[in-house]
N, C-alpha and C positions, 0 to 999 in steps of 0.2 A: 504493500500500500504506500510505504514512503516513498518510494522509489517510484512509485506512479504520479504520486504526487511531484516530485522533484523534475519528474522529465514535465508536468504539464506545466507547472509552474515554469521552465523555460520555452515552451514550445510560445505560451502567456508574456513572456518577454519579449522572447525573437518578434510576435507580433505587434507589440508596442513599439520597439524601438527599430524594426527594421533589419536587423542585425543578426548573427549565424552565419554555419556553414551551408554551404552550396546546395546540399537538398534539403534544410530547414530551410533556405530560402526560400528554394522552388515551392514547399509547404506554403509557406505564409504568401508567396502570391495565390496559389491556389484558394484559402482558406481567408483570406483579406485581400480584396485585387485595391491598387491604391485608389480607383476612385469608378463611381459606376454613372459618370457624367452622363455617357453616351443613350442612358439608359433611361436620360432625365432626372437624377435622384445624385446629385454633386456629393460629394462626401468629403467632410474635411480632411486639409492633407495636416501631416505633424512636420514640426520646422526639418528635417531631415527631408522629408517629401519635397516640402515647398523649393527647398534652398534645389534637388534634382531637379524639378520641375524648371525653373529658370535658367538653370545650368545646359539645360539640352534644347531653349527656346530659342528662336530666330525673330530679329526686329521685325516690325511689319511694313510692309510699304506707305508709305504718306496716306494714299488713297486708299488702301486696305484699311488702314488705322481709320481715316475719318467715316468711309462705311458702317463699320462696327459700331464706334462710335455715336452715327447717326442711329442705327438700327435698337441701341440697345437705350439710348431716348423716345426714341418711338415707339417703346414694349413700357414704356412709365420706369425705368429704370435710371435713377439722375446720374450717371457717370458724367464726368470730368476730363477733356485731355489731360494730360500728363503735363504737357506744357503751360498749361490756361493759371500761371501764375497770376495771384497769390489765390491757394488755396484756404476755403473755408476750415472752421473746424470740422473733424469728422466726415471730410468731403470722401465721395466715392471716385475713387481716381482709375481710370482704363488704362493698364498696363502697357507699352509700348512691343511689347515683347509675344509672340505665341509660338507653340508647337506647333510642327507642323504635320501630321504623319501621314501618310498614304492610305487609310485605310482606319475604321472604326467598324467596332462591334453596338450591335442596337436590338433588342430584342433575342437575342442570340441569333442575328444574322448578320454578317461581315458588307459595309459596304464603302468601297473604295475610289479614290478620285479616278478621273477618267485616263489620265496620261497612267496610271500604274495598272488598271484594269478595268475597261470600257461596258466590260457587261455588268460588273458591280454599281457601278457607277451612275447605271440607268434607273432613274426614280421616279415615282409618280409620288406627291405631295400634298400637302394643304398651301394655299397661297396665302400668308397671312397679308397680303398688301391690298388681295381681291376678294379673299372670303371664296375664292373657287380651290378645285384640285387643278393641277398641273402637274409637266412630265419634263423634265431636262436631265442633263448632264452632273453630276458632282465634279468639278473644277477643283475646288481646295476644301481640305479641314483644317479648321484653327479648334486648337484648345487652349483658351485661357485661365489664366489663375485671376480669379472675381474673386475678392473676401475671404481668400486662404480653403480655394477650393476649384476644380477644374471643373471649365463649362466650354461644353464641343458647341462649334457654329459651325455651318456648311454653305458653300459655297457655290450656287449652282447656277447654270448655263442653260438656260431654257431652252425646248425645241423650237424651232420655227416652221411654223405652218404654212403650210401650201396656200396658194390660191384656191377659192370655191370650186373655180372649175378646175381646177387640178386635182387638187382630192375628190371627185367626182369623177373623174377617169378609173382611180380605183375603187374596187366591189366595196371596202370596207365600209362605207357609210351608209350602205343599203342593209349591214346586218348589225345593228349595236350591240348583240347579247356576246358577238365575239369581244368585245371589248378593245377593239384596234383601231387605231388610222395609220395612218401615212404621213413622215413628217418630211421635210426637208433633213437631210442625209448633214449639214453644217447647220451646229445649233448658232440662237442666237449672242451677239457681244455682249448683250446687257447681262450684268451678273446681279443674280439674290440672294440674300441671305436668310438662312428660316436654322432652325434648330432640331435635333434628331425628334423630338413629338412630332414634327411636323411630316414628317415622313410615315407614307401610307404602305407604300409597297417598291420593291424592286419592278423592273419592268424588263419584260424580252426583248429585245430588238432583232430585227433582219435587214442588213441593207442591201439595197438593191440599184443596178448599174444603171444609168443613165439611160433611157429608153422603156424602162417597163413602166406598163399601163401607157404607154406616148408621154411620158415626163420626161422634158430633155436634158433632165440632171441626176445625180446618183440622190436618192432619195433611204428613206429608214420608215421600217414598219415597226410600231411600237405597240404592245400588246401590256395592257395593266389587269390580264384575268388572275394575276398570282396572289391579287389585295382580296379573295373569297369574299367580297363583299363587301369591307372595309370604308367606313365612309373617312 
């Protein structure tokens, strides 16, 4: 019994402090992941955490920064530039700094910016800007450290839609229960930022060469039946 107790008692440590050897490590990330952002649910990191978390971030670009920025005043969140001296007391200050990584878990599903893997990438969403769903591209993940805790934003490349009568050369608009269209094959420049909640489903894509249905560009068949329903 002591001896049970003495080994929990350190397994009890190693996950407080972060600290052990190589497969108590690999434990405590099993059994404590540092943080379940993705997931929606941030979880505070401890100054060891925090101090890695800034250690592995990359600056953001000017325009990246003011995005966020914007976006995280427009969700009633009163963040601060960094720069907008003199700060208040107790001002909420936006980080200059994010993660950047290829790739995030969300529900137990993996989905990844488009330059590292193109079919993860493909999303169908809530638009918080229109109140509608929409379907683009993941472009970038930022994870930042808000209030001594990590919060993933996404960064997405909307599809661009065809012309009326172009989408109408294809069958898909004659059958909705497939749940498909037809987009333009190059998404659009404008970038949005929404958050993993906001994320309904992965989506399939097919693209197809310049000429099918008489479209005389390479075009992308996008399918969002994998959301079962999902509003």
């Amino acid at each position: 019994m002591l001896r049970q107790m003495s080994r929990r008692a350190r397994v009890d440590a190693s996950l407080q402090d972060g600290l052990g050897d190589t497969a108590l490590n690999n434990l405590v990330k099993i059994l404590k992941p540092e943080n379940d952002s993705a997931n929606g649910k941030p979880m505070p990191l401890n100054p060891t955490q925090v101090a890695t978390a800034l250690k592995d971030s990359s600056k953001l670009a000017e325009d990246h920064y003011n995005a966020l920025l914007h976006y995280l005043q427009g969700t009633g969140r009163p963040y601060r530039a960094f720069h907008a001296f003199p700060h208040p007391p107790n001002a909420l200050i936006l980080p200059p700094h994010a993660k950047l990584p290829s790739q995030m878990h969300h529900h137990g599903r993996t989905f990844s910016c488009q330059k590292s893997h193109e079919g993860n990438s493909a999303i169908q969403f809530y638009n918080p800007y229109t109140q509608q769903n929409d379907t683009g591209f993941i472009h970038i993940i930022w994870q930042v450290l808000l209030e001594t805790a990590i919060h993933t934003f996404i960064v997405v490349r909307l599809h661009s839609p065809l012309s009326a009568q172009e989408e109408g050369q294809a069958p898909f608009i004659n059958f909705p229960g497939f749940m498909t269209r037809i987009v333009d094959a190059l998404p659009s420049e404008n970038l949005l930022i929404i958050e993993p909640i906001h994320i309904i489903t992965h989506l399939t894509t097919f693209r197809r060469p310049a000429g099918t249905y008489g479209i005389p560009r390479e075009t992308l068949i996008i399918c969002s039946a994998l959301n079962r329903g999902q509003k």
